[in-house]
MARLO-172910 format. One record per residue (C-alpha): x negated, y negated, z negated; residue number from 0; residue in one letter. Coordinates in pm, whole numbers, m for minus. Layout:
# residues N
site X: X&Y: Y&Z: Z&seq: NUM&type: a
...
This chain:
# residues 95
site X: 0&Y: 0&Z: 0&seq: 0&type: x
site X: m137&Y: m330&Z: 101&seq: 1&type: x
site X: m191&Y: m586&Z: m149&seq: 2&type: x
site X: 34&Y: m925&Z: m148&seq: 3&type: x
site X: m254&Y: m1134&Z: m68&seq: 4&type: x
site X: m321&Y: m916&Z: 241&seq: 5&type: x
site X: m15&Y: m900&Z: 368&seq: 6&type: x
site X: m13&Y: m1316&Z: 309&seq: 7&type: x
site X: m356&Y: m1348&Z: 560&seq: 8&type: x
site X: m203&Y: m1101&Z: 802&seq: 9&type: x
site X: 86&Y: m1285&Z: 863&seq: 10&type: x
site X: m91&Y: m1617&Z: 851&seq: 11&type: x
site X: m328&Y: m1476&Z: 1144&seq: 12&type: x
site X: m26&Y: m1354&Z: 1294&seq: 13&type: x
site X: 177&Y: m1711&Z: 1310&seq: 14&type: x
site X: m190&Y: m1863&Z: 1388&seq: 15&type: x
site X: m297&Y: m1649&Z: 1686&seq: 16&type: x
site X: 58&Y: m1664&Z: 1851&seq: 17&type: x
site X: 27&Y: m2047&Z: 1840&seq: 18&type: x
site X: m334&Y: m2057&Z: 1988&seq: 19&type: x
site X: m674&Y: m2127&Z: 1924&seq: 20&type: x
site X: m916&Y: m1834&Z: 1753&seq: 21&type: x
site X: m856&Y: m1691&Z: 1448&seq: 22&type: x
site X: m1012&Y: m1402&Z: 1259&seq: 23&type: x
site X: m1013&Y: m1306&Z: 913&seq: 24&type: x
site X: m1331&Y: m1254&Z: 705&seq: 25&type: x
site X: m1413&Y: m923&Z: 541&seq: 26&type: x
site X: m1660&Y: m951&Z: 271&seq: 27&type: x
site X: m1990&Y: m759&Z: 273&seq: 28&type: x
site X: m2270&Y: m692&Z: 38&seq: 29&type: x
site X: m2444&Y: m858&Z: 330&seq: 30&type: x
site X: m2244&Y: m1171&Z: 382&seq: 31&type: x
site X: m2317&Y: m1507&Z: 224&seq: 32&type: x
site X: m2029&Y: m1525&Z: m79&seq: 33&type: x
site X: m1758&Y: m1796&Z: m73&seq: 34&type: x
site X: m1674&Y: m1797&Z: 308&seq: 35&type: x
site X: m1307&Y: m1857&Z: 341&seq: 36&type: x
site X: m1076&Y: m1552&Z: 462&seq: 37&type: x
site X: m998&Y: m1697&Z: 765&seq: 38&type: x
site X: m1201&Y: m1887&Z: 987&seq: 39&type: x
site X: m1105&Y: m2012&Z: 1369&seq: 40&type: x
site X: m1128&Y: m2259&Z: 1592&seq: 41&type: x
site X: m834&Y: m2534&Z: 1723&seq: 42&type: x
site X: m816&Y: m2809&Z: 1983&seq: 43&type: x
site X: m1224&Y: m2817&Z: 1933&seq: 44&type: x
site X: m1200&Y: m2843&Z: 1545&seq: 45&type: x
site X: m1342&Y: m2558&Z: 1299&seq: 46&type: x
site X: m1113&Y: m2423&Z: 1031&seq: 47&type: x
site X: m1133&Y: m2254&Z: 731&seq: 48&type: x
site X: m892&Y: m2124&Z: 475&seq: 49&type: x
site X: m890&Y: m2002&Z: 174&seq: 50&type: x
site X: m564&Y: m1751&Z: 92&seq: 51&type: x
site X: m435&Y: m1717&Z: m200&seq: 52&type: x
site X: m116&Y: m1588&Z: m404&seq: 53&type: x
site X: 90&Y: m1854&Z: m530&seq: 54&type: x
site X: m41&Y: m1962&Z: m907&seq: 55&type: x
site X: m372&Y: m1795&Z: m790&seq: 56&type: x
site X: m698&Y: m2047&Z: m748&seq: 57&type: x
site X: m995&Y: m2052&Z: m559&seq: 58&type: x
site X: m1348&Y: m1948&Z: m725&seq: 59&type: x
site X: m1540&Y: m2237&Z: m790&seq: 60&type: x
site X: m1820&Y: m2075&Z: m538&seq: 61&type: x
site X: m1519&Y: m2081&Z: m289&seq: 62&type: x
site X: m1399&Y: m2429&Z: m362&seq: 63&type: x
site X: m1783&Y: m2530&Z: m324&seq: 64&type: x
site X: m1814&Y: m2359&Z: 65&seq: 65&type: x
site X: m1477&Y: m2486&Z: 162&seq: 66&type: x
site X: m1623&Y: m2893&Z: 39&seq: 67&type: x
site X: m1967&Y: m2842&Z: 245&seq: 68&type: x
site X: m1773&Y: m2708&Z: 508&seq: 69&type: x
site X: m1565&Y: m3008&Z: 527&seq: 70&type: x
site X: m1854&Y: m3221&Z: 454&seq: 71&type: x
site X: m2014&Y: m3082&Z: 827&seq: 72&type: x
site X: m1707&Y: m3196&Z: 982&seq: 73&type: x
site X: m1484&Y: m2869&Z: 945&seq: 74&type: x
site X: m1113&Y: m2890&Z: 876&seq: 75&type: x
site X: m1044&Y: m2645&Z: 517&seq: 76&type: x
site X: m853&Y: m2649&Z: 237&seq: 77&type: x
site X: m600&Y: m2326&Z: 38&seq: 78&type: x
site X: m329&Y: m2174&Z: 199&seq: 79&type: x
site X: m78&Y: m2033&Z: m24&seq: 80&type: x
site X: 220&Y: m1961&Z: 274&seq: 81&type: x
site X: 228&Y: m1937&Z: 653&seq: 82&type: x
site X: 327&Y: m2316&Z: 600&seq: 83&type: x
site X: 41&Y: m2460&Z: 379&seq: 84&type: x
site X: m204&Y: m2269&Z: 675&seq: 85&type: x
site X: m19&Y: m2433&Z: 944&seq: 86&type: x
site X: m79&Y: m2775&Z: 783&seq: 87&type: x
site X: m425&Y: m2749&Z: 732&seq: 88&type: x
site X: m484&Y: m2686&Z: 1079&seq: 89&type: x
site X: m320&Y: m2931&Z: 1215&seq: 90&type: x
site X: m466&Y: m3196&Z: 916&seq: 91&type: x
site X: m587&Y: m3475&Z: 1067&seq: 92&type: x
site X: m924&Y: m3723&Z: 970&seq: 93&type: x
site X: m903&Y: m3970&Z: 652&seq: 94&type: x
């Protein structure tokens, strides 16, 4: 049985990839750099990542650290807690 975070990111990578752009979700690996968000794509040009999470769950601070530089290098990021919140990040737009 999948967990209810996983079945969040699948159908946020579901919604995303029927909309366009390219989306994939990260798998974490003993030889991976930790904090990367669990989905990462690209979108009119702009890199995204996002962090998923359960509703009253939080980022790690590692994570909320990699999604900051990552915005700091020109990335649009932020936590997605529904197909919604995802949707909004991506289409976020410069302060």
């Amino acid at each position: 049985m999948k967990k209810p975070e996983t079945k969040l990111v699948e159908k946020i990578i579901d919604r995303l990839k029927a909309e366009g752009g390219f989306w994939v979700k990260i798998h974490g690996g003993p030889m991976q750099q930790t904090g990367i968000p669990d989905i990462v794509g690209c979108y009119k040009g702009k890199f995204i990542g996002m962090e998923v999470k359960m509703p009253g769950n939080k980022p790690s601070l590692l994570q909320t650290v990699v999604l900051k530089e990552l915005e700091e290098a020109g990335a649009k990021c932020g936590v997605a807690y529904s197909v919604e919140e995802a949707l909004k990040i991506r289409d976020k737009t410069e302060l």
